[in-house]
C-alpha positions as CSV (number, residue, x, y, z in Angstrom):
1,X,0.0,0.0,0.0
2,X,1.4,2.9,-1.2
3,X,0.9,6.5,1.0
4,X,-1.1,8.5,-0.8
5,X,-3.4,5.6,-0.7
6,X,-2.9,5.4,3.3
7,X,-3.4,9.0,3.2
8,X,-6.3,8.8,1.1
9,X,-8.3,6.1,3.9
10,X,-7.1,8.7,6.7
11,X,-8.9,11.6,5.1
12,X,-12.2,9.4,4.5
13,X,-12.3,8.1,7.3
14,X,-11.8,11.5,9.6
15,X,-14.4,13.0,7.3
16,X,-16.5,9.7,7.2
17,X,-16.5,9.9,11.8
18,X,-17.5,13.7,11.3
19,X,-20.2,13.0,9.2
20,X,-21.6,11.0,12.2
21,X,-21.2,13.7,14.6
22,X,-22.8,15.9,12.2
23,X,-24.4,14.7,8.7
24,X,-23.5,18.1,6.5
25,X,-21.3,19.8,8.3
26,X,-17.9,17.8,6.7
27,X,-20.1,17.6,3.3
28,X,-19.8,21.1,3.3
29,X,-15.9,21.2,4.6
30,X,-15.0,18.6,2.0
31,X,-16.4,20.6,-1.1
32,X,-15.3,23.6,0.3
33,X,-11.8,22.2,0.2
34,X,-12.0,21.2,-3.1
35,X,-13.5,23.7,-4.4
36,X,-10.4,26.0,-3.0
37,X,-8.2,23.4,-4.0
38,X,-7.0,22.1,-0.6
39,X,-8.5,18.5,-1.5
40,X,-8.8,16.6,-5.0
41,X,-11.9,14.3,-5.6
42,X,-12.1,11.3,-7.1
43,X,-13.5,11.1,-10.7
44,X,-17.5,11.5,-10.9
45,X,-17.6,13.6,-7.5
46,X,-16.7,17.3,-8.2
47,X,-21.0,17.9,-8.1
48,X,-19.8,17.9,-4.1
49,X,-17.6,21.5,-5.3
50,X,-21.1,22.8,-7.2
51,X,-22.8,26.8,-5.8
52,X,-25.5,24.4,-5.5
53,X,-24.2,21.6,-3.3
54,X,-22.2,24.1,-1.2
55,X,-25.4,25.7,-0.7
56,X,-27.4,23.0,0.0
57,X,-24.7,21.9,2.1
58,X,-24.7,24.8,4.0
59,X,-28.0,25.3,4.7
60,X,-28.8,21.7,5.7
61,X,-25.7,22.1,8.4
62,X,-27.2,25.5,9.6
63,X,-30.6,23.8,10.1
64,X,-29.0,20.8,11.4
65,X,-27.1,22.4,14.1
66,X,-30.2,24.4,15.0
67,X,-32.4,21.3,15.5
68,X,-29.8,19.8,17.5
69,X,-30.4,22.2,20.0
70,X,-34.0,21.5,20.9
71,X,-34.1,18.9,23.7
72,X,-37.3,17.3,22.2
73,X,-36.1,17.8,18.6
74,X,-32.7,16.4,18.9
75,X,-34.5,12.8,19.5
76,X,-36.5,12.9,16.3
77,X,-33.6,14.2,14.4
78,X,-31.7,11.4,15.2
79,X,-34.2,8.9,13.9
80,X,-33.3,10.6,10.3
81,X,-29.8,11.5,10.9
82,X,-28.4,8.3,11.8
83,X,-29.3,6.2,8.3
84,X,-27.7,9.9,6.6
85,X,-24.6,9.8,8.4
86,X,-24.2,6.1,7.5
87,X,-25.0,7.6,3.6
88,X,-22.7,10.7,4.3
89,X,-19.8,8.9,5.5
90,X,-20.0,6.3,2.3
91,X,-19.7,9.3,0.0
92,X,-17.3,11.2,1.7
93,X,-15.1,8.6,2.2
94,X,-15.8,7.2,-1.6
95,X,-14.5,10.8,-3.0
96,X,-11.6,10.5,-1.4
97,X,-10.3,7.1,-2.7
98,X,-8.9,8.2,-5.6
99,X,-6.6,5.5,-7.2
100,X,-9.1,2.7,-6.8
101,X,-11.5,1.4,-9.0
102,X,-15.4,1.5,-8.2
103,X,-15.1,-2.4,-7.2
104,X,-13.0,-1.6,-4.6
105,X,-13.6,2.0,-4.0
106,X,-17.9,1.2,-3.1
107,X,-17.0,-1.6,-1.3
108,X,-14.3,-0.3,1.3
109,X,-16.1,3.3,1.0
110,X,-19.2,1.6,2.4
111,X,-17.8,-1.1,5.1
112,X,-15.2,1.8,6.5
113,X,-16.7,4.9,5.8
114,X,-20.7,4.2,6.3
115,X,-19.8,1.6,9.3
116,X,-17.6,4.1,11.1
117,X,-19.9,7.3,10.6
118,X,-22.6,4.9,11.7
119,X,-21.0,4.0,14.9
120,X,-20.1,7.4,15.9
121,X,-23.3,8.4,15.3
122,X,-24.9,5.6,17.5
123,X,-22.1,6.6,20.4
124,X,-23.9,10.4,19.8
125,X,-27.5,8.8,20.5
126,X,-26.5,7.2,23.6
127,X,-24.7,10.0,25.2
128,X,-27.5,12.0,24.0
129,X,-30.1,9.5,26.2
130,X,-27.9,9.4,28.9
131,X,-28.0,13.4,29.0
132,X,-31.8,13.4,29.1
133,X,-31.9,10.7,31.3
134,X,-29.2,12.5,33.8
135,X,-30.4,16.2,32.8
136,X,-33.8,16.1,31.7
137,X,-32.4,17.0,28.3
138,X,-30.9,20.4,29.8
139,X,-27.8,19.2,29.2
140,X,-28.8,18.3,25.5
141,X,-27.5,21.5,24.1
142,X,-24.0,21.2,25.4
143,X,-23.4,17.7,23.7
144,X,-25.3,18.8,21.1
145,X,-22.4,21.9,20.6
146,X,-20.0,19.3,21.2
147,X,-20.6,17.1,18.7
148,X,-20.9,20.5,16.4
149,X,-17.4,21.2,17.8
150,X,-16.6,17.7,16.8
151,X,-17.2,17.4,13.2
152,X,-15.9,20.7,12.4
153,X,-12.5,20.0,13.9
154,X,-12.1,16.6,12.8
155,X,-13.4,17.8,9.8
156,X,-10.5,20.3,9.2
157,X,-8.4,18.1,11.1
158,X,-8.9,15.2,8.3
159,X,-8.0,17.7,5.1
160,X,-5.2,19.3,7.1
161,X,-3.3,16.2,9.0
162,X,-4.8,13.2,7.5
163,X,-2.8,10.8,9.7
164,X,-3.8,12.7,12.8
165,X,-7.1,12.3,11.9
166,X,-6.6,8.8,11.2
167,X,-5.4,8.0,14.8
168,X,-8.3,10.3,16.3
169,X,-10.9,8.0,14.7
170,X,-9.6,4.9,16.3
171,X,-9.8,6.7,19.3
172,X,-13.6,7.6,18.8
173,X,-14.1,4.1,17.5
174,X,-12.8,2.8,21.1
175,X,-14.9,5.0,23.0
176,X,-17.6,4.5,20.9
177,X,-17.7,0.6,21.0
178,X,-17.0,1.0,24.9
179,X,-20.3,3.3,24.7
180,X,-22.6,0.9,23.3
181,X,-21.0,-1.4,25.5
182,X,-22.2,0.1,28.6
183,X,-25.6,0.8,26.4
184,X,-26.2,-2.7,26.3
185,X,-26.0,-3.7,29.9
């Protein structure tokens, strides 16, 4: 395995866990970054550097962010956000394989990049239920910034120090696993 390849898997998959702390927010970050030139896209996904994705983009994350921040809200959000971040993080992670083929570039963009973006989002429900079960969903908009916090600087973290990112991830995989974990007992 060459590095740019390595390189290429760090990026998705930072992107790919941010996408399940937030579902637009590293959408948005990503085709920003192409857009300006700080990240090249594999062939068939420069729509993602479009005025109207970044747009769309940008409006779903303002929204997003917004409805995280309802107590009763952030429940029913989750419901929808959790199969998006699993769709999120497949894409993301998908436009930054660029030397592979689509029979291995679907594959390995789904299993790693939806299946780590759909863990961390699943980690974000349960300390979500824990906070309303603790707080009476007061504390709900302090995770809820968290997370926010999250994705952005994992996010940036991913197109700026890949392999940084990289070994963040495994760390948000361990706690997440640990989380549900705990969730099941």
């Amino acid at each position: 395995m060459n590095f740019e390849l390595l390189a290429a898997g760090l990026l998705g998959l930072g992107l790919a866990a941010a996408a399940g702390l937030r579902v637009f927010l590293p959408l948005l970050i990503a085709g920003l970054a192409a857009r300006l030139g700080h990240l090249e896209l594999a062939g068939g996904f420069a729509w993602l550097t479009s005025t109207p994705a970044l747009v769309a983009f940008a409006g779903a994350t303002v929204l997003e962010i917004a409805a995280y921040q309802i107590p009763w809200l952030d429940h029913l959000l989750d419901v929808i956000a959790t199969p998006l971040a699993a769709v999120a993080g497949t894409l993301i992670m998908a436009a930054t394989l660029l030397d592979l083929g689509p029979a291995v570039r679907w594959p390995l963009a789904i299993i790693a990049g939806g299946g780590v973006a759909s863990l961390v989002q699943a980690a974000t429900v349960g300390v979500r239920l824990a906070s309303t079960t603790t707080t009476g969903g007061l504390g709900n908009p302090a995770v809820a910034a968290g997370e926010t916090g999250g994705s952005a600087g994992l996010g940036l973290l991913a197109i700026l120090v890949p392999v940084v990112a990289g070994l963040v991830v495994l760390g948000l995989i361990a706690v997440a696993v640990a989380t549900l974990r705990r969730a099941r007992r």
